[in-house]
Backbone atoms as SQL, in Angstrom:
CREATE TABLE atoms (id INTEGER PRIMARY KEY, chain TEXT, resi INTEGER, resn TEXT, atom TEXT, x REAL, y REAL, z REAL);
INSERT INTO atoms VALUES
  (1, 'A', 1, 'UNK', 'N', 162.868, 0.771, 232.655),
  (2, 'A', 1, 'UNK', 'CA', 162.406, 2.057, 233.124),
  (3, 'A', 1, 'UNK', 'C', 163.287, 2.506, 234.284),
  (4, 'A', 2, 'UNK', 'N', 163.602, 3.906, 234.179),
  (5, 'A', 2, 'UNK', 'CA', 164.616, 4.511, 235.482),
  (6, 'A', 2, 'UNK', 'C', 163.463, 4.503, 236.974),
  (7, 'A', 3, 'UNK', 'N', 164.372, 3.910, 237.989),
  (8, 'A', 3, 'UNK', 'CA', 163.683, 4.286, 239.572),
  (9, 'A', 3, 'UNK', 'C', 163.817, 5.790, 239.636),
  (10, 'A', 4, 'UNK', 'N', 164.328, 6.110, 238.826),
  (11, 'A', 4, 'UNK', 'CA', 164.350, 7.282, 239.687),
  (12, 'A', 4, 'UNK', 'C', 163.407, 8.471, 238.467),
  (13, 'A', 5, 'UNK', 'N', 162.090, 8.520, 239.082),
  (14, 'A', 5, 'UNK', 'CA', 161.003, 9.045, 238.193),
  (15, 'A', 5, 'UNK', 'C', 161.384, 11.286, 238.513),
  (16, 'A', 6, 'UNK', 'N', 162.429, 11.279, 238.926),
  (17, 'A', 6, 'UNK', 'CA', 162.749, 13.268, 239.080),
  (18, 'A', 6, 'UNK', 'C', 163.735, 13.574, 237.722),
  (19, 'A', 7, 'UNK', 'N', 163.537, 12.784, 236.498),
  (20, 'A', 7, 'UNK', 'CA', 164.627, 12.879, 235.712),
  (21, 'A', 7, 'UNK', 'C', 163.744, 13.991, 234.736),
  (22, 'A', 8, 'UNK', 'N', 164.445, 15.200, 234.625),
  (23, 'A', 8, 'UNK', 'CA', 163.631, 15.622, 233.562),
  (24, 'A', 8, 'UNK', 'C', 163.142, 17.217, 234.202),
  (25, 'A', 9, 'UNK', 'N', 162.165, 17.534, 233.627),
  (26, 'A', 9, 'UNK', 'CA', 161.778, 18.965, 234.064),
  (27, 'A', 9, 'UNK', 'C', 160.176, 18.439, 234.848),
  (28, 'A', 10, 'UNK', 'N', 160.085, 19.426, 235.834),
  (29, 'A', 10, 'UNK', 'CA', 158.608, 19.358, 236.279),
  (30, 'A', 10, 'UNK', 'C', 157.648, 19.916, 235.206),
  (31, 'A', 11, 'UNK', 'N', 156.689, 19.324, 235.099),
  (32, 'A', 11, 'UNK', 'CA', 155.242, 19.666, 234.127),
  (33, 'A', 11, 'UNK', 'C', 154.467, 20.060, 234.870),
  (34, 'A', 12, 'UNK', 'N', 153.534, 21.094, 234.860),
  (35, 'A', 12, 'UNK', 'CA', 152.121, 21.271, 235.588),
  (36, 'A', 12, 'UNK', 'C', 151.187, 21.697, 234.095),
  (37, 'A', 13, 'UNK', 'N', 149.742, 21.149, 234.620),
  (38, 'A', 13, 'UNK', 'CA', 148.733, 21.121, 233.786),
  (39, 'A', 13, 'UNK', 'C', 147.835, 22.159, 234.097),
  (40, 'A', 14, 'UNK', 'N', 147.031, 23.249, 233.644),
  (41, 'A', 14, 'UNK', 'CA', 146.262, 24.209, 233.920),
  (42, 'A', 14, 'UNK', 'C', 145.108, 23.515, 232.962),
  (43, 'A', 15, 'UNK', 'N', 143.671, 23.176, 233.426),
  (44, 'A', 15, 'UNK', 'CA', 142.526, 23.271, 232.322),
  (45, 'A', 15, 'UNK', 'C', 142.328, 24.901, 232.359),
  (46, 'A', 16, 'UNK', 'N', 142.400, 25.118, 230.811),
  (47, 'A', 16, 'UNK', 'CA', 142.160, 26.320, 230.287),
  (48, 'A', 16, 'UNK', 'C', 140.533, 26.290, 229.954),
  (49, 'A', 17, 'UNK', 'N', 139.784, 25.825, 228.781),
  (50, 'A', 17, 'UNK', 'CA', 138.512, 25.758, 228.774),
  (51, 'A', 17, 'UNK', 'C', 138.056, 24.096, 228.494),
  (52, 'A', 18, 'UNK', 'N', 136.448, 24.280, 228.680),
  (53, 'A', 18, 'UNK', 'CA', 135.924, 22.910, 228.807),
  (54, 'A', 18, 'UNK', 'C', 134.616, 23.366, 228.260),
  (55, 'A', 19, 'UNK', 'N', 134.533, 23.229, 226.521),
  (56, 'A', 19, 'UNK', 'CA', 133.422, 22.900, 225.037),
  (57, 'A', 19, 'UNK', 'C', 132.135, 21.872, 225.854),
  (58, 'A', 20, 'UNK', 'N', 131.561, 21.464, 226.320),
  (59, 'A', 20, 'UNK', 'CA', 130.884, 20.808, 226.529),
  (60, 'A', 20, 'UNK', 'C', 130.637, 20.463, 228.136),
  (61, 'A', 21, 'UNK', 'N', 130.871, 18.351, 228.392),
  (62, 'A', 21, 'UNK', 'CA', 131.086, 17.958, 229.334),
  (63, 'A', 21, 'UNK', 'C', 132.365, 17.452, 229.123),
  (64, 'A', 22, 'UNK', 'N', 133.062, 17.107, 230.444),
  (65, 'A', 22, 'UNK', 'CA', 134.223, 16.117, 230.060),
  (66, 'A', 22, 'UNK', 'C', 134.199, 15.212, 231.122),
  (67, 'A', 23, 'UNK', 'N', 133.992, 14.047, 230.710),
  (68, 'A', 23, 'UNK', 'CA', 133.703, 12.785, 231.010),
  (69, 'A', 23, 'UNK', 'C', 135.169, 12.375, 232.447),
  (70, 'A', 24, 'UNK', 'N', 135.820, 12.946, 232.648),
  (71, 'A', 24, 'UNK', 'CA', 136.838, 12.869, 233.374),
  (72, 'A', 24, 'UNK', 'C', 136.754, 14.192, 234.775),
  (73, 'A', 25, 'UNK', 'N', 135.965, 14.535, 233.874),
  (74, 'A', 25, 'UNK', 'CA', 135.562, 15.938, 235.646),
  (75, 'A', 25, 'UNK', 'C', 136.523, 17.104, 235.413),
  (76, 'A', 26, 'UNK', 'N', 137.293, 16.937, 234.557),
  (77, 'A', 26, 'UNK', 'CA', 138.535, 18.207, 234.094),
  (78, 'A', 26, 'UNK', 'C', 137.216, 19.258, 234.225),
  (79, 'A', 27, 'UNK', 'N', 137.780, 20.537, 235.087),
  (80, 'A', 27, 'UNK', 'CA', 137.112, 21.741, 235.162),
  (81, 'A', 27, 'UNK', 'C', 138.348, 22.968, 234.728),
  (82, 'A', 28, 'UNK', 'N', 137.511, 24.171, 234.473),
  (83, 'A', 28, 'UNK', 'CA', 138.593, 25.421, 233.933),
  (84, 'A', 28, 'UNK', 'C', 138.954, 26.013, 235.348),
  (85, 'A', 29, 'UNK', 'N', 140.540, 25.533, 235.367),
  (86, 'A', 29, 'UNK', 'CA', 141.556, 26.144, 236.792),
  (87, 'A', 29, 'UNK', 'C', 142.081, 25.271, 236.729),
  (88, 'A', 30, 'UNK', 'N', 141.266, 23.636, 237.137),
  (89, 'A', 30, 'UNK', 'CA', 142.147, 22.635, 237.965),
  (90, 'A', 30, 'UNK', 'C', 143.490, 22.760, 237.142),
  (91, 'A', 31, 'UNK', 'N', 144.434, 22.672, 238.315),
  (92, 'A', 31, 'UNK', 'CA', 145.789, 21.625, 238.030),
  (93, 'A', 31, 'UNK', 'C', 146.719, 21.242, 238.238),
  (94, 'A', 32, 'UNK', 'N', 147.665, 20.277, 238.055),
  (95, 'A', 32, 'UNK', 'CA', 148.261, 19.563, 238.497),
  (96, 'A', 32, 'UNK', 'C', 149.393, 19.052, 238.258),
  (97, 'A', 33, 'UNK', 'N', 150.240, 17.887, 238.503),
  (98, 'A', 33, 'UNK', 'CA', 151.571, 18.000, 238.284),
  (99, 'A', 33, 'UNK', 'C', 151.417, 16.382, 236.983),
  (100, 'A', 34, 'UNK', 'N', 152.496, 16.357, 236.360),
  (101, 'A', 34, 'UNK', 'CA', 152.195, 15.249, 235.161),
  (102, 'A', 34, 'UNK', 'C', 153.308, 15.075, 234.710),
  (103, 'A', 35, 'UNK', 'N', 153.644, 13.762, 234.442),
  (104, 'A', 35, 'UNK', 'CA', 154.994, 13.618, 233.590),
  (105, 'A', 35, 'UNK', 'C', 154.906, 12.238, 233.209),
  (106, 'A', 36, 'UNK', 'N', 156.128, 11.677, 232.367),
  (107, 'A', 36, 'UNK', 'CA', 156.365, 10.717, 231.366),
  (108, 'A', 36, 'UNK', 'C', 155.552, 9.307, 232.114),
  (109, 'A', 37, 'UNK', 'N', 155.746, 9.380, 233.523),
  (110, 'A', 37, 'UNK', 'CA', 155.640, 8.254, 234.638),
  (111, 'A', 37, 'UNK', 'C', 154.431, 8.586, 235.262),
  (112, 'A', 38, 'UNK', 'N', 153.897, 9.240, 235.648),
  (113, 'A', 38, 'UNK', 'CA', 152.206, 9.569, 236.115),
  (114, 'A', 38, 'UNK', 'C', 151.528, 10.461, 235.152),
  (115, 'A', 39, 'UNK', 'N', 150.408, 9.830, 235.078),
  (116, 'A', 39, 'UNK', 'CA', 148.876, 10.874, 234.315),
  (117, 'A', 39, 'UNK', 'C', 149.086, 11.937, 235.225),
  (118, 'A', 40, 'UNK', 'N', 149.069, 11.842, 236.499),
  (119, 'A', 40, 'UNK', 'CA', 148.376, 13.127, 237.120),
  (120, 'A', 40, 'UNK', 'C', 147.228, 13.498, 237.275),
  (121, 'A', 41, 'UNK', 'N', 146.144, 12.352, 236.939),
  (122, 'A', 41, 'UNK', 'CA', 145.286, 12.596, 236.762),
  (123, 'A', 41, 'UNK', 'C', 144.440, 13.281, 235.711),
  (124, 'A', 42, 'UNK', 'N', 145.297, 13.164, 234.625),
  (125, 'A', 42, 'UNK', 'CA', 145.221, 13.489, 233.195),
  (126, 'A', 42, 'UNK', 'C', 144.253, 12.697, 232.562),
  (127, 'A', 43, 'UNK', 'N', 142.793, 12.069, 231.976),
  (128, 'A', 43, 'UNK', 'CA', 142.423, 11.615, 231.113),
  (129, 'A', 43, 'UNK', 'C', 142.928, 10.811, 230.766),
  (130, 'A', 44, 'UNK', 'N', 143.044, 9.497, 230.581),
  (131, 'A', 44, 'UNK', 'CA', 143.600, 8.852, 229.913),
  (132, 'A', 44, 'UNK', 'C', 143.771, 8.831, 228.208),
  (133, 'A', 45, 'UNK', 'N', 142.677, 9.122, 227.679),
  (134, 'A', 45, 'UNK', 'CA', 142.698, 9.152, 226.265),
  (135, 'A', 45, 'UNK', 'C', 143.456, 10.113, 225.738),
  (136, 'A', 46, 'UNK', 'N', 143.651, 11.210, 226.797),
  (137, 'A', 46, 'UNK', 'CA', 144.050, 12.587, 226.027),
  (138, 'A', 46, 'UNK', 'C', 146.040, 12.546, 226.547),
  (139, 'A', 47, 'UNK', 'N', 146.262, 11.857, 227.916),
  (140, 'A', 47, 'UNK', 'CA', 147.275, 11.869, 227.917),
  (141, 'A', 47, 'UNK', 'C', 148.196, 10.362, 227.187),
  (142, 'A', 48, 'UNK', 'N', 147.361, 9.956, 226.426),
  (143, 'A', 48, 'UNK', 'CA', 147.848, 8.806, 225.281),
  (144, 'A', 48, 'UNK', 'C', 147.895, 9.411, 224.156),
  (145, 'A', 49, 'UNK', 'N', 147.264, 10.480, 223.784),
  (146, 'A', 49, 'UNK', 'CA', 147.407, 11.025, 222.520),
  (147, 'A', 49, 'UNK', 'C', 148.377, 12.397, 222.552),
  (148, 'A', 50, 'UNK', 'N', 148.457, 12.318, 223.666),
  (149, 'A', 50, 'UNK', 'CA', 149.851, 13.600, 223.938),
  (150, 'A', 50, 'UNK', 'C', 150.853, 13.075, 224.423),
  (151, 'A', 51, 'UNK', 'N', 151.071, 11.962, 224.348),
  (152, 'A', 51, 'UNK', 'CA', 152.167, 11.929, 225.673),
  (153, 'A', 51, 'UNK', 'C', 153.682, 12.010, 224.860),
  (154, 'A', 52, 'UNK', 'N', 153.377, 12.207, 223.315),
  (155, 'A', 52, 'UNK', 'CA', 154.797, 12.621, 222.766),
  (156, 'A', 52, 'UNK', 'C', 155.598, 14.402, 222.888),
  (157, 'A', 53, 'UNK', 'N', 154.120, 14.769, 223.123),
  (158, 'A', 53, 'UNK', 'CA', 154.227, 16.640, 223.717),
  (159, 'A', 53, 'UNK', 'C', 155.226, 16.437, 225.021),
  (160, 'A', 54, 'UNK', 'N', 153.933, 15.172, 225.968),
  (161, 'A', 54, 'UNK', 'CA', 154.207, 15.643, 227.818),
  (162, 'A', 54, 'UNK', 'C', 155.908, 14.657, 227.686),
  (163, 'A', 55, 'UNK', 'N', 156.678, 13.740, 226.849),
  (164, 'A', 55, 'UNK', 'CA', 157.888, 12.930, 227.064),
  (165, 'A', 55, 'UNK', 'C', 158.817, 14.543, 226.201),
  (166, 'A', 56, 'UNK', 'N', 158.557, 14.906, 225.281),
  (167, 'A', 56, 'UNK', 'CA', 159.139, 16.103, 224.699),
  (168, 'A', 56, 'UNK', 'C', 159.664, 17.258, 225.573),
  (169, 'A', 57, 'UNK', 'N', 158.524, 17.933, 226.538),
  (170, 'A', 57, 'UNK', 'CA', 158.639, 18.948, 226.849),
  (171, 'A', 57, 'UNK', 'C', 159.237, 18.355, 228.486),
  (172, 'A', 58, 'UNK', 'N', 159.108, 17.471, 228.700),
  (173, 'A', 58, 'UNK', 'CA', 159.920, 16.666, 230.142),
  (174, 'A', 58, 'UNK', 'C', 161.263, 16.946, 229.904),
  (175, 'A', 59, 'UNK', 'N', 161.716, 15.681, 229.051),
  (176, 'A', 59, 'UNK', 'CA', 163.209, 15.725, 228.882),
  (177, 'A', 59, 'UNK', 'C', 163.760, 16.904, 228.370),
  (178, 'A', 60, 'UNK', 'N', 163.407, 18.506, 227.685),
  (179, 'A', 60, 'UNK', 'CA', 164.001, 19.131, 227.403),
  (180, 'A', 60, 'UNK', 'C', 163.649, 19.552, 225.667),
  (181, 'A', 61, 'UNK', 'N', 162.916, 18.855, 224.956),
  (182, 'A', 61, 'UNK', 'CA', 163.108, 18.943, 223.674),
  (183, 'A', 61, 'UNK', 'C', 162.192, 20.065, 223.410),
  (184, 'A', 62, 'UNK', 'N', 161.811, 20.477, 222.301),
  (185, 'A', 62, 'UNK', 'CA', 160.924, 21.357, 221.437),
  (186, 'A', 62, 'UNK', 'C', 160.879, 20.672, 219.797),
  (187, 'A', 63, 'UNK', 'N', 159.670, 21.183, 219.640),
  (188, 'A', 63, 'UNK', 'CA', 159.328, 21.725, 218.346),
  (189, 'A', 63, 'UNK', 'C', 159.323, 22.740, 217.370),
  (190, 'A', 64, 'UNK', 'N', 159.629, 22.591, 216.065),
  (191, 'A', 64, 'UNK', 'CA', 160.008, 23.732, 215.674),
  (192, 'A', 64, 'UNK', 'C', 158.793, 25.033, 216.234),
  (193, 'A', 65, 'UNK', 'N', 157.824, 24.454, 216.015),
  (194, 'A', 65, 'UNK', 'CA', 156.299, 25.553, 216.038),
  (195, 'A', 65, 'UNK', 'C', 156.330, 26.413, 217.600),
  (196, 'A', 66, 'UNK', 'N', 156.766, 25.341, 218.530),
  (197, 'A', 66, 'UNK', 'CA', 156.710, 26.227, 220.083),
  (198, 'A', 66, 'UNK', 'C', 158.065, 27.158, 220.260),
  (199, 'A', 67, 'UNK', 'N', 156.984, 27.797, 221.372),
  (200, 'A', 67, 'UNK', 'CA', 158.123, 29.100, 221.523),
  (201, 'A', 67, 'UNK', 'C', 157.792, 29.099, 223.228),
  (202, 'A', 68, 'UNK', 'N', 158.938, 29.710, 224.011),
  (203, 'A', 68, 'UNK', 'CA', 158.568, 29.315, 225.499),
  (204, 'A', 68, 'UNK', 'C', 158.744, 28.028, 226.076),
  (205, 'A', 69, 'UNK', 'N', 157.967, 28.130, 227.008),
  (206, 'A', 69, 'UNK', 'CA', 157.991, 26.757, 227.752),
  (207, 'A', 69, 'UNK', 'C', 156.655, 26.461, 228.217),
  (208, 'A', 70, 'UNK', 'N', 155.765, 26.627, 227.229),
  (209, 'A', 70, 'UNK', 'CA', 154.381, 26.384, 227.490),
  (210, 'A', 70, 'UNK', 'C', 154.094, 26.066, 226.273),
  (211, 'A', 71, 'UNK', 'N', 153.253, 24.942, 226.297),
  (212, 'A', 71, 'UNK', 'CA', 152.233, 24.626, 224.893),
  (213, 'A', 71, 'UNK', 'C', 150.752, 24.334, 225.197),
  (214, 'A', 72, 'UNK', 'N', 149.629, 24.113, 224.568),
  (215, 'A', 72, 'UNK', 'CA', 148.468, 24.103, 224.727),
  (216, 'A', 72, 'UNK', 'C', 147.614, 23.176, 223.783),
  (217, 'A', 73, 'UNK', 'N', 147.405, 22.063, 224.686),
  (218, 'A', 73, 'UNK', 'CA', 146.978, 20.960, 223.607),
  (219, 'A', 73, 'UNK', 'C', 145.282, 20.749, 223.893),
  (220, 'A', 74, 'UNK', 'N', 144.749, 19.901, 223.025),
  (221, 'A', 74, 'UNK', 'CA', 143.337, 19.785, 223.283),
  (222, 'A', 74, 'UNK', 'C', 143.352, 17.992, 223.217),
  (223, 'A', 75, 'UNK', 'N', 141.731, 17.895, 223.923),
  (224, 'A', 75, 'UNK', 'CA', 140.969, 16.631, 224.327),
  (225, 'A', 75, 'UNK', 'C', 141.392, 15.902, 222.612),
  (226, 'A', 76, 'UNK', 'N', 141.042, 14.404, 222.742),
  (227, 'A', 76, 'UNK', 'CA', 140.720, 14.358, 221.407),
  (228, 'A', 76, 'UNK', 'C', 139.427, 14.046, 221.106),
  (229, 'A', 77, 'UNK', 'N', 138.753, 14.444, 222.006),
  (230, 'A', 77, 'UNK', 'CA', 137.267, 14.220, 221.927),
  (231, 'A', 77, 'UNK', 'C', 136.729, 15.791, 221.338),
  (232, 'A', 78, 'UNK', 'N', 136.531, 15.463, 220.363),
  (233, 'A', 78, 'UNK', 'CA', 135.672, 17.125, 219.820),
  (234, 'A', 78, 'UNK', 'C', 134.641, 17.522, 219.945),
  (235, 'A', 79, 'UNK', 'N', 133.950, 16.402, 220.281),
  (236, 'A', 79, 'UNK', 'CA', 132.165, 16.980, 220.809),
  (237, 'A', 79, 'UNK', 'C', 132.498, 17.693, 222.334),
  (238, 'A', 80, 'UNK', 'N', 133.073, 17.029, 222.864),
  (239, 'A', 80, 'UNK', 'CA', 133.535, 17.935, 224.537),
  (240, 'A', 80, 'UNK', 'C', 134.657, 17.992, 224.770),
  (241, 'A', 81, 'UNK', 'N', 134.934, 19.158, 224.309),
  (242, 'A', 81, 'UNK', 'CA', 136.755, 19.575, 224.091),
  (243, 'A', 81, 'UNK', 'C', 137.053, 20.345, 224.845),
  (244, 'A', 82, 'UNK', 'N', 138.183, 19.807, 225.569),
  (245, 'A', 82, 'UNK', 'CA', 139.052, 20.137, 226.730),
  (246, 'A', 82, 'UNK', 'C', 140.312, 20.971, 226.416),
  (247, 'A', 83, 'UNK', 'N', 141.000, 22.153, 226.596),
  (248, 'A', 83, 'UNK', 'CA', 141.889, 22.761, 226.505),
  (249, 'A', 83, 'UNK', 'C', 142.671, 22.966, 227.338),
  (250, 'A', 84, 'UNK', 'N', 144.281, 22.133, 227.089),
  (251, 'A', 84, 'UNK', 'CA', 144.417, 22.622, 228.616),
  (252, 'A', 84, 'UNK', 'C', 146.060, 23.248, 228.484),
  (253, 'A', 85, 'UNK', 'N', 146.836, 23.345, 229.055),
  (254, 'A', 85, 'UNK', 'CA', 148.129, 24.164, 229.309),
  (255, 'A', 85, 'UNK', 'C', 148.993, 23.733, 229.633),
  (256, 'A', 86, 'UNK', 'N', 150.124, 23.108, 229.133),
  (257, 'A', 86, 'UNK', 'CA', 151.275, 22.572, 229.929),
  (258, 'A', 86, 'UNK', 'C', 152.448, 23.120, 229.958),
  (259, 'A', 87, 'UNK', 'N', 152.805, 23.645, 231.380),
  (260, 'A', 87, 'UNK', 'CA', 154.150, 24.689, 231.227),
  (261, 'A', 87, 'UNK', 'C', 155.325, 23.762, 232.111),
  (262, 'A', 88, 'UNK', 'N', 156.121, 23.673, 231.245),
  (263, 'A', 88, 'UNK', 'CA', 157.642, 23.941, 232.002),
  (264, 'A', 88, 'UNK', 'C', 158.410, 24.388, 232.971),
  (265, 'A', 89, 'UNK', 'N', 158.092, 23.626, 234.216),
  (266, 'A', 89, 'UNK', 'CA', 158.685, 24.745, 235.618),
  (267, 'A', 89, 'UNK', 'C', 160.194, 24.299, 235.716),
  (268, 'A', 90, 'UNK', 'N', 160.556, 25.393, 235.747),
  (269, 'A', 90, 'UNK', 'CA', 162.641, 25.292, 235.988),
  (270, 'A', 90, 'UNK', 'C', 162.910, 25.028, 237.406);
């Protein structure tokens, strides 16, 4: 693993909406900074099931489907589903 954890683009997380409860306290506003090397205080379950989005959109890559520098992923919990925002700061 590199010491030097500034490799890459900054991520910030916006919770967009919150379906239920979420067991992690995620509320609609909070957010925060996140990348390949810290949750950020991200959920654990949800930033294990994304973290090929949050290593993607770090180092630079895309998908064919995104456009921008923002994508919008959800909890993988569907009874209390979390929506949240991850943009690309230059």
């Amino acid at each position: 693993m590199s010491d030097n954890t500034q490799i890459g683009h900054k991520l910030m997380v916006t919770i967009k909406d919150v379906k239920g409860h979420c067991n992690a306290g995620h509320k609609p506003g909070d957010t925060f900074e996140l990348d390949c090397y810290n949750s950020g205080g991200l959920c654990g379950f949800c930033y294990h099931d994304n973290f090929h989005i949050i290593s993607t959109m770090q180092f630079g890559g895309k998908y064919p489907w995104w456009s921008g520098d923002t994508v919008e992923i959800q909890c993988p919990d569907h009874y209390n589903l979390v929506t949240f925002e991850i943009k690309k700061v230059k």
